[in-house]
Phi, psi and omega in degrees: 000125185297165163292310181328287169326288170311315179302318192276345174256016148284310179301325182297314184302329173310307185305317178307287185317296185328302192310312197282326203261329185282310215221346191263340185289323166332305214273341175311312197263016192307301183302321187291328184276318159332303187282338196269343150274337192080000201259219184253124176348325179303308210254015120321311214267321227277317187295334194265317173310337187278275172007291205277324182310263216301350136325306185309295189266359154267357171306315172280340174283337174267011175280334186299308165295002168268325104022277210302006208063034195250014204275326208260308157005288196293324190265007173257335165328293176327301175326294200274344172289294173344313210268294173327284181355289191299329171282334181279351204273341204264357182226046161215159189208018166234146180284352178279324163293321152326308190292325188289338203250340189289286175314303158273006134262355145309331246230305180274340161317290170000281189287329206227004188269223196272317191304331200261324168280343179290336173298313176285350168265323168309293203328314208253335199250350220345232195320348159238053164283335202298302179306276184330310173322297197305302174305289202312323159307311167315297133355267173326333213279328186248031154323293157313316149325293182299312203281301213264352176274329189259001135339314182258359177276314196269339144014289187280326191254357186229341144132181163267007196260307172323304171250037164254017153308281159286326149330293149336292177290328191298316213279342176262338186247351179240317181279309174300331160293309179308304214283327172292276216304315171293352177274328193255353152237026138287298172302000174291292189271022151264141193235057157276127185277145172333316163305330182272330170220072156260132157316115182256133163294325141005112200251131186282132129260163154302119189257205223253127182221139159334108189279298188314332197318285176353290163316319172284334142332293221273308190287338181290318214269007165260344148304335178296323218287276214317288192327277204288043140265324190266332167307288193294298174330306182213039172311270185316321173292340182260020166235007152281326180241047123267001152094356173268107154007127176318319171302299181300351173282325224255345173280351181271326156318294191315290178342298198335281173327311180286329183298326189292303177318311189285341193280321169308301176334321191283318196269000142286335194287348188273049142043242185252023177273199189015136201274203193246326152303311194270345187266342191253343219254314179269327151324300180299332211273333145329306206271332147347271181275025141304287218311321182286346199252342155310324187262333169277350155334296191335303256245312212239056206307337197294325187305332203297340170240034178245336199278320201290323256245301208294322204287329157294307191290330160292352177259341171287001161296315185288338177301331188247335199270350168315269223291321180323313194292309172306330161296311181290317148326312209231007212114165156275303198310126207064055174265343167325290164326297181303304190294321183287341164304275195339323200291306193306297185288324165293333145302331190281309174307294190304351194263322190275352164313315160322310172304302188268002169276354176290288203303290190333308193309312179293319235235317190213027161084159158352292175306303168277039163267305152355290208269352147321294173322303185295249193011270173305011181228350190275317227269334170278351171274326193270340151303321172270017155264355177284337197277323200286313188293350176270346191260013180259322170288319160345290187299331226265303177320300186305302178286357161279354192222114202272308168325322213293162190270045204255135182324348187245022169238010184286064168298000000 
């Protein structure tokens, strides 16, 4: 196995463990810390949206420090603040330190998940960052798989406070050493010279980018944020009450993850025959007509894995295709920054999607949950049809005018 390789299956393997223990692990472990604090589920769910808010709103700072040349810093610094967290979580016994250990592994999710490492791999790997991306996603994709059976498995033998224990220490004595040797022959094979990723004192600007282009990024891929947020949220309770049985739900729920997987795979066999605009173009026009096959599901329950099939594999499509789109939209240059923006709304949306599908739940039930879904996916096909038609007038501009200032011309 070449260094190329081995780098890209270390970091992937890291991101799977990052992924199971920093983040899948909350929602894994819900019921069990409910029962093990006693307190209420609102001020649980409540600890883990503060999670995804400070992902959200440390994204652009830490895209700036990736900017500076500072991303394998940041991103093993994360890994091992992450891992503290998780050890620290195992000595508490007030709800005011949950929430502060809540916040500061938003915080190291932030600097070490997928948006801050996909910045250090365009950075390092540039124009075959795509391919890499795509393994380390691939990978990554059964996280969850792996978080929620041993959660539950060690739970019952071990108590909850031992294994968010072991959690921990595994992510410091196992993820974290994979994740510095892959990070460090990335920068090895890369052919970038030293002088270019050396750390700059230097303070980044933001460079001059299509700003609506941008917006119009930033609005497709926060509807995507809304649909798998209220899916993974109230998936399983709204296909009971469609009359499909908990056990089948909850194996469908599982599909979800592997449909993420089967879907990168498809979109490795498309290479280059597709741009990264036409492959994001037909993921949305799929998470659509998911969205139309949820609401004739009510009607028709069997529609119900033709739904799991399209809505998992077009959103693990969009998962690799966020940094892609964006390099090919805007540039290299700042993309660290550009990627942490994007990030910040897309986060945002996800931490209050819960919230507002709770009320939606409460108030008319299931069915307009449905239709949330149609909404936000009617609203995310015509933003990337706005994007793909303003960055076709971009190019149009650009060779007629050279001076113009525009994002998909920053090299």
């Amino acid at each position: 196995m070449n260094r190329s390789r081995l780098s890209t299956v270390l970091i992937g393997s890291a991101q799977t463990l990052l992924w199971a223990a920093l983040y899948y692990s909350f929602p894994a472990l819900l019921a069990d810390t409910h029962a093990h604090f006693d307190w209420s589920l609102p001020l649980i769910t409540g600890a883990f949206t503060s999670f995804m808010l400070m992902m959200g709103l440390a994204a652009p700072f830490i895209g700036c420090l990736i900017d500076r040349g500072l991303g394998l810093a940041v991103l093993n610094a994360s890994a091992t603040l992450g891992g503290l967290c998780l050890l620290a979580l195992g000595a508490v016994t007030h709800y005011w330190q949950y929430l502060a250990l809540c916040l500061i592994a938003g915080l190291a999710a932030a600097g070490c998940l997928y948006e801050p490492c996909f910045s250090v791999l365009t950075r390092y790997r540039g124009a075959q960052a795509r391919s890499v991306i795509t393994s380390v996603t691939l990978m990554a994709g059964f996280a969850g798989t792996l978080s929620y059976p041993f959660c539950h498995y060690a739970v019952n033998k071990l108590g909850w406070t031992a294994t968010v224990q072991v959690l921990g220490g595994f992510t410091l004595v196992v993820t974290v050493p994979l994740f510095y040797l892959g990070l460090r022959l990335l920068r090895q094979g890369s052919d970038m010279t030293r002088g270019r990723y050396a750390p700059s004192r230097s303070k980044t600007r933001l460079p001059v980018i299509d700003r609506r282009l941008f917006g119009l990024v930033a609005a497709a891929f926060s509807t995507v944020a809304v649909g798998h947020y209220l899916v993974i949220s109230f998936f399983i309770p709204g296909m009971e009450s469609s009359g499909i049985n908990a056990g089948l739900a909850v194996q469908l729920m599982a599909m979800v993850g592997l449909m993420q997987v089967l879907g990168r795979v498809l979109m490795l066999f498309a290479g280059n025959r597709l741009s990264a605009l036409q492959i994001t173009m037909v993921s949305f026009a799929c998470l659509f007509a998911a969205s139309l096959l949820l609401v004739a599901q009510q009607q028709f329950w069997y529609l119900a894995f033709v739904f799991v099939a399209l809505q998992g594999s077009a959103y693990g499509v969009t998962g690799i295709l966020r940094p892609v789109l964006l390099r090919e939209l805007f540039g290299k240059k700042g993309f660290g920054q550009i990627s942490g923006m994007l990030s910040l709304p897309y986060m945002l949306c996800a931490a209050a999607t819960p919230l507002l599908g709770a009320i939606l739940w409460s108030v008319f039930g299931w069915p307009s949950i449905s239709l949330v879904m149609v909404v936000a996916a009617s609203c995310g096909v015509l933003a990337i049809a706005a994007v793909a038609r303003r960055h076709q007038q971009t190019q149009v501009r650009a060779t007629t005018s050279p001076k113009v200032a525009v994002g998909s011309h920053n090299q």
